[in-house]
C-alpha positions in Angstrom: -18.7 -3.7 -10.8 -16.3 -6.0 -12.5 -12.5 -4.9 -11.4 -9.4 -6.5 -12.1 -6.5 -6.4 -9.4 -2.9 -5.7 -9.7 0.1 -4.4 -8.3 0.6 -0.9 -8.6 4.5 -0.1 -8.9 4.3 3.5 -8.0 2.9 2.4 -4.5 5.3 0.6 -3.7 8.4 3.2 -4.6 5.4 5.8 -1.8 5.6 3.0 1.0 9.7 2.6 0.9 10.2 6.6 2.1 8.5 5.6 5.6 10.2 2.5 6.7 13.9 2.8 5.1 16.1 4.1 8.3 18.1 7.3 8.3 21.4 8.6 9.8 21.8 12.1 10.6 24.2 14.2 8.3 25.6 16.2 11.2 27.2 12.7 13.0 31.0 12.9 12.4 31.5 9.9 14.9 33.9 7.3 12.8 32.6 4.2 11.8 34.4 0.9 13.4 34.1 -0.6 9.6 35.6 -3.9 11.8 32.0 -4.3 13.1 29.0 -7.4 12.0 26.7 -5.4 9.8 23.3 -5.6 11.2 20.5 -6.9 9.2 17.6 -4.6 7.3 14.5 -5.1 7.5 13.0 -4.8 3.9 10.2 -2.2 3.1 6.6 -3.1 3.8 5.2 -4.3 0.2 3.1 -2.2 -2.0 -0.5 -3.3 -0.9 -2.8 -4.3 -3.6 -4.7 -2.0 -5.5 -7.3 -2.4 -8.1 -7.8 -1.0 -11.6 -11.3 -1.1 -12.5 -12.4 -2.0 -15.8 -14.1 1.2 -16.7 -12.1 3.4 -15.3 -10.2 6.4 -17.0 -8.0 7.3 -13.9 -7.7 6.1 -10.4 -6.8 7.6 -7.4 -5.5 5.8 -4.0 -5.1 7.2 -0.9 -3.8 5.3 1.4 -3.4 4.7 5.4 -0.2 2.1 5.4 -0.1 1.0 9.0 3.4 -1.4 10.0 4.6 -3.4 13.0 8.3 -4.3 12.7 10.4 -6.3 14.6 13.9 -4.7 15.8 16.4 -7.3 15.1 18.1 -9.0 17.6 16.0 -7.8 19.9 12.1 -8.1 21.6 11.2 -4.8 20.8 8.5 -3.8 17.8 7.8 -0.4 16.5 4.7 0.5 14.7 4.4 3.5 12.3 1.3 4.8 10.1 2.1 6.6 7.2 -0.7 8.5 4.8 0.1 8.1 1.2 -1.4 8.8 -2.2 -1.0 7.9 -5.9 -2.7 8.4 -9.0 -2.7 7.6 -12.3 -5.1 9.1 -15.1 -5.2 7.2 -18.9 -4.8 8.4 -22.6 -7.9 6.5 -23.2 -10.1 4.1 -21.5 -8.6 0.7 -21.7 -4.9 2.2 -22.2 -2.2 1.6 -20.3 -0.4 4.8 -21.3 -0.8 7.7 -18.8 -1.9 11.3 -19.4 -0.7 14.0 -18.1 -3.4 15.6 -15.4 -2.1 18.8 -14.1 -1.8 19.6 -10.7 -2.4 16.8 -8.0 -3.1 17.2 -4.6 -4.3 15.3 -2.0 -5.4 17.2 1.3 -3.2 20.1 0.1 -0.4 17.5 -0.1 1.2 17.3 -3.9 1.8 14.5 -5.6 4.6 14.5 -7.5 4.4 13.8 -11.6 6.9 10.9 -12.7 8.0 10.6 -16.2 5.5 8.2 -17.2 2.8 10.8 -15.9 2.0 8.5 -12.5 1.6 10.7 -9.5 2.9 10.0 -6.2 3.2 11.5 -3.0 6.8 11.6 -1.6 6.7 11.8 2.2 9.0 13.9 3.9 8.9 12.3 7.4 7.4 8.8 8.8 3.9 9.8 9.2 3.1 11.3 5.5 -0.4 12.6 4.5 -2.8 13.0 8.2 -6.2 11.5 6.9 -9.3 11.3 8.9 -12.9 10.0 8.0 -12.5 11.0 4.0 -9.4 12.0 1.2 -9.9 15.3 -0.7 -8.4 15.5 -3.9 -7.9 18.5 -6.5 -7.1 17.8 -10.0 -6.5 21.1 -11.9 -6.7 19.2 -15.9 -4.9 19.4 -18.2 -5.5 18.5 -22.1 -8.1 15.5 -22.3 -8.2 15.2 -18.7 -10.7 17.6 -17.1 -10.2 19.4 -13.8 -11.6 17.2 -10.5 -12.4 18.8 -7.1 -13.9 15.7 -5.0 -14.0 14.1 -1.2 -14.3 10.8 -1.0 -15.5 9.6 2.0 -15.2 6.0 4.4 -11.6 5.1 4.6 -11.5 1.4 6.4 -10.9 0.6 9.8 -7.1 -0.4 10.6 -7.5 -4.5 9.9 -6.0 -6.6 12.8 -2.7 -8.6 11.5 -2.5 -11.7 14.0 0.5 -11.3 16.3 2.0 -14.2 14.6 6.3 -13.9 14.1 7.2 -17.6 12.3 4.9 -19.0 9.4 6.1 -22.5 7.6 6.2 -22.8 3.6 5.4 -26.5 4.0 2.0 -26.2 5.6 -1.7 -24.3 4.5 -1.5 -20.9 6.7 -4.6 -18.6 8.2 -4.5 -15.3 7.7 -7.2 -13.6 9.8 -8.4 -10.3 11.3 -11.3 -8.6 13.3 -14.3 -7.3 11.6 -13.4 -4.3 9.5 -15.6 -1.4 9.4 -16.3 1.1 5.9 -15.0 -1.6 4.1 -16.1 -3.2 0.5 -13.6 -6.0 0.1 -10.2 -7.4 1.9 -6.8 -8.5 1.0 -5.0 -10.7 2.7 -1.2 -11.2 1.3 1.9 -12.9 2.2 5.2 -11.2 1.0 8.6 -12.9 1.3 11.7 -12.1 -0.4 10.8 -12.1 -4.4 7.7 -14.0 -3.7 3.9 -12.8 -2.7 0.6 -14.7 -2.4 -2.5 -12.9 -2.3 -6.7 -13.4 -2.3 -8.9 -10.7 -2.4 -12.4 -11.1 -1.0 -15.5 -9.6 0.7 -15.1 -7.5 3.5 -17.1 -9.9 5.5 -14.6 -12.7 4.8 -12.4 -12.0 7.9 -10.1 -14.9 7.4 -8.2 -16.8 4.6 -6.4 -19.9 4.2 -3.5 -19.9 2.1 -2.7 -23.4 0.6 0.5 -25.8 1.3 1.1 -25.5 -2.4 0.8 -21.6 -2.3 3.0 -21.2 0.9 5.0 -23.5 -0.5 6.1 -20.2 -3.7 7.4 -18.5 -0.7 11.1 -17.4 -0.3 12.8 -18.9 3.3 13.4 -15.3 5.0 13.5 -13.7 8.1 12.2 -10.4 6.8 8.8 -11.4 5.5 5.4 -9.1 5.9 2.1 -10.4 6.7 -0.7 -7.9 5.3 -4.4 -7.1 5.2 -5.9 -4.7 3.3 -9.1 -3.0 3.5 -10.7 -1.1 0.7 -13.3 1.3 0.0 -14.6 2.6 -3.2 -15.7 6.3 -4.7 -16.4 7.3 -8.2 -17.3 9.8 -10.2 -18.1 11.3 -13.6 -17.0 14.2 -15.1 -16.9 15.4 -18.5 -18.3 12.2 -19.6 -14.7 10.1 -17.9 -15.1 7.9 -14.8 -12.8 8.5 -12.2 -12.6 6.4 -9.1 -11.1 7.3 -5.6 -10.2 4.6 -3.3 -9.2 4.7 0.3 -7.7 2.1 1.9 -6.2 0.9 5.3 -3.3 -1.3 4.9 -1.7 -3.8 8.4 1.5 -5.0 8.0 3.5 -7.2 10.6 7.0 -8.4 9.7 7.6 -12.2 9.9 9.9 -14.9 9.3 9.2 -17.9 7.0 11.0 -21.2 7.5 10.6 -24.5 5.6 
């Protein structure tokens, strides 16, 4: 199957709900404005996802897994968040989106944006509960026809090396254990503007990132190492391919230093 890999946007507006903090509406204590502001850690990037080359809509559920480092102090907190997107086209090859109905993901809807992308909008940290599969129900609507399907193997959680300072100067390993249900891997550096990627078979389980590639990288302290694991589903309907992907995304926030 020849696929081509991009960024999808709308992921990445799904993973900021789960890791942006809150403060309580009830808390009426003042705020000493005369206090040092402490740092944020940015949002976990948007992992990865593919568009395949013969696809007229793609759906992504998604298990986004994060380790994050408290500031100032030695304490991390780790959070998995269930997530789902979709996006159905005009026509195959397009990248105009058509409007599909009603989308849900294990009973959870996903919300229709104004350029017809779907996307779940969690309401607390831990987001859509998968297990072993994703079901979805597409009810249709105009071209696109109505889709009732399971798709089944999400990835085992990849293992992001507990690693906290990585150098732009020098080649970098990324690595991880063997991954289970998996077709292919993504290993990805994020940092500030700046992210470095490779996508490969799910039995590479390491890759080395070039001096020259580390070396795109913003200086940060609030970096992400990630590893994504992906499995693939499809099916036809009313002539139209439709793929469903599952996949298992490890983050760990980093810094990077010259």
């Amino acid at each position: 199957m020849k696929t081509t890999f991009k960024t999808l946007s709308v992921l990445l507006v799904a993973t900021a709900f789960a890791f942006t903090s809150c403060k309580k509406s009830d808390d009426t204590t003042p705020e000493d404005n005369t206090s040092t502001p402490t740092p944020t850690q940015a949002s976990a990037p948007a992992p990865i996802t593919s568009q395949p080359s013969d696809a007229d809509g793609v759906c992504v559920a998604s298990k986004v897994n994060v380790t994050t480092s408290i500031p100032m102090t030695t304490i991390t907190v780790n959070v998995e968040m269930g997530s789902s997107t979709a996006s159905f086209y005009t026509a195959l090859g397009a990248s105009t989106l058509a409007d599909a109905g009603t989308v849900k993901t294990n009973d959870s809807i996903n919300v229709k944006q104004s350029n017809n992308a779907y996307i779940f909008s969690p309401k607390s940290a831990t987001g859509i509960t998968y297990g072993s599969s994703s079901k979805w129900n597409i009810s249709g609507n105009g071209s696109i026809p109505a889709i009732s399907y399971t798709a089944n193997g999400f990835p085992s959680t990849p293992s992001v090396p507990n690693i906290s300072t990585v150098s732009k100067g020098s080649a970098f390993t990324l690595s991880t254990t063997s991954v289970s249900s998996a077709d292919s891997l993504c290993y990805q550096i994020t940092a500030g503007s700046k992210s470095i990627y490779k996508i490969v078979s799910a039995s590479q389980t390491s890759h080395t990132f070039t001096s020259a590639e580390m070396g795109t990288l913003d200086v940060t302290d609030y970096a992400y190492a990630t590893i994504t694991a992906y499995k693939f589903n499809n099916t036809t309907v009313s002539g139209k391919k439709y793929y469903f992907i599952n996949l298992n995304t490890a983050n760990k926030s980093i810094k990077v230093t010259n």
